[in-house]
C-alpha positions in Angstrom: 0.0 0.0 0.0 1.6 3.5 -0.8 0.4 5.2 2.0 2.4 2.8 4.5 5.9 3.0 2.5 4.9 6.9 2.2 4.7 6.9 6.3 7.6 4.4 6.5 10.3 6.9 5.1 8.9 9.9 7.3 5.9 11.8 5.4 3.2 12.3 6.5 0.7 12.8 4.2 -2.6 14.4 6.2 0.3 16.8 8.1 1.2 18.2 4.4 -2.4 18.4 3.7 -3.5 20.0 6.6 -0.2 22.8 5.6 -1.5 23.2 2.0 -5.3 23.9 3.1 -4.0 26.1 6.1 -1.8 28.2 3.5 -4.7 28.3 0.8 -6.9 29.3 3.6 -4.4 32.5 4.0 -4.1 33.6 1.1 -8.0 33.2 -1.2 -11.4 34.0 -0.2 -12.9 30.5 1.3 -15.5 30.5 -1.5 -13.0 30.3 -3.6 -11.5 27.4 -1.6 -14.6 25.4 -1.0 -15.4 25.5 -5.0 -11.9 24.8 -5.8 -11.2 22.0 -3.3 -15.2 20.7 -3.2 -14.9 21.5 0.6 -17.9 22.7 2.5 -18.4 26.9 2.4 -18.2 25.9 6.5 -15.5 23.8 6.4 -13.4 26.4 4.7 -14.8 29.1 6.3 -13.4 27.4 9.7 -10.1 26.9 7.9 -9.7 30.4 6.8 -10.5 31.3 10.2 -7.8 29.5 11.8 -5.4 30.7 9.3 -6.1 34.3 10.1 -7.0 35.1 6.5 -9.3 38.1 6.4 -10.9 38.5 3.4 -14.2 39.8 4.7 -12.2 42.9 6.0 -10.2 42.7 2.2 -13.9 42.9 0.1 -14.7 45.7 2.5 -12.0 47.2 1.5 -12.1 47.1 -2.2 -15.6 48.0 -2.2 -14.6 51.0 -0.3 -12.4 51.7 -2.8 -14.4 51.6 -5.9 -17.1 54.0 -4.8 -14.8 56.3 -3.6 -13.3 56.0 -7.6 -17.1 56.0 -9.0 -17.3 52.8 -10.4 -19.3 51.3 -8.4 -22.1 53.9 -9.1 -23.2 53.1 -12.6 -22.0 51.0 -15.3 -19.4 51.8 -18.0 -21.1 51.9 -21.2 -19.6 51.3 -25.2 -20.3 53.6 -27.7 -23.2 51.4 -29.0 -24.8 52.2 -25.6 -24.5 48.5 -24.3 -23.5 48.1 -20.9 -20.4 46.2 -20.4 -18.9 44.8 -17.1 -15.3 45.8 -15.9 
């Protein structure tokens, strides 16, 4: 079995796992984890949680920003009059 010979030379494969969700759970917004991964939204909400990511604070943020830049008050439009999406 490949999991024991893995664990027989030192690895230890849920400890690596457990390292790779914890540093994905840093750095991207848990939706964006859960689709990704086909976790749970809970699940990585609690892992981006214990990982101290803030993204909630980070969309805040952004959103901030783009109404203070007046793109979130209307669409841009083309010269055809369409609306079209940034």
């Amino acid at each position: 079995m490949m999991i024991r010979r893995v664990r027989d030379i030192g690895v230890k494969p849920r400890q690596s796992r457990n390292t790779a969700l914890f540093t994905l759970a840093a750095e991207i917004p848990s939706a964006i984890l859960a689709k990704m991964l086909g976790l749970h939204i809970a699940v990585a909400i609690q892992w981006q949680r214990a990982s101290a990511g803030d993204w909630m604070a980070y969309a805040a943020d952004v959103a901030g920003r783009a109404a203070t830049d007046g793109q979130a008050e209307t669409p841009k439009t083309s010269s055809t009059g369409s609306s079209s999406q940034v």
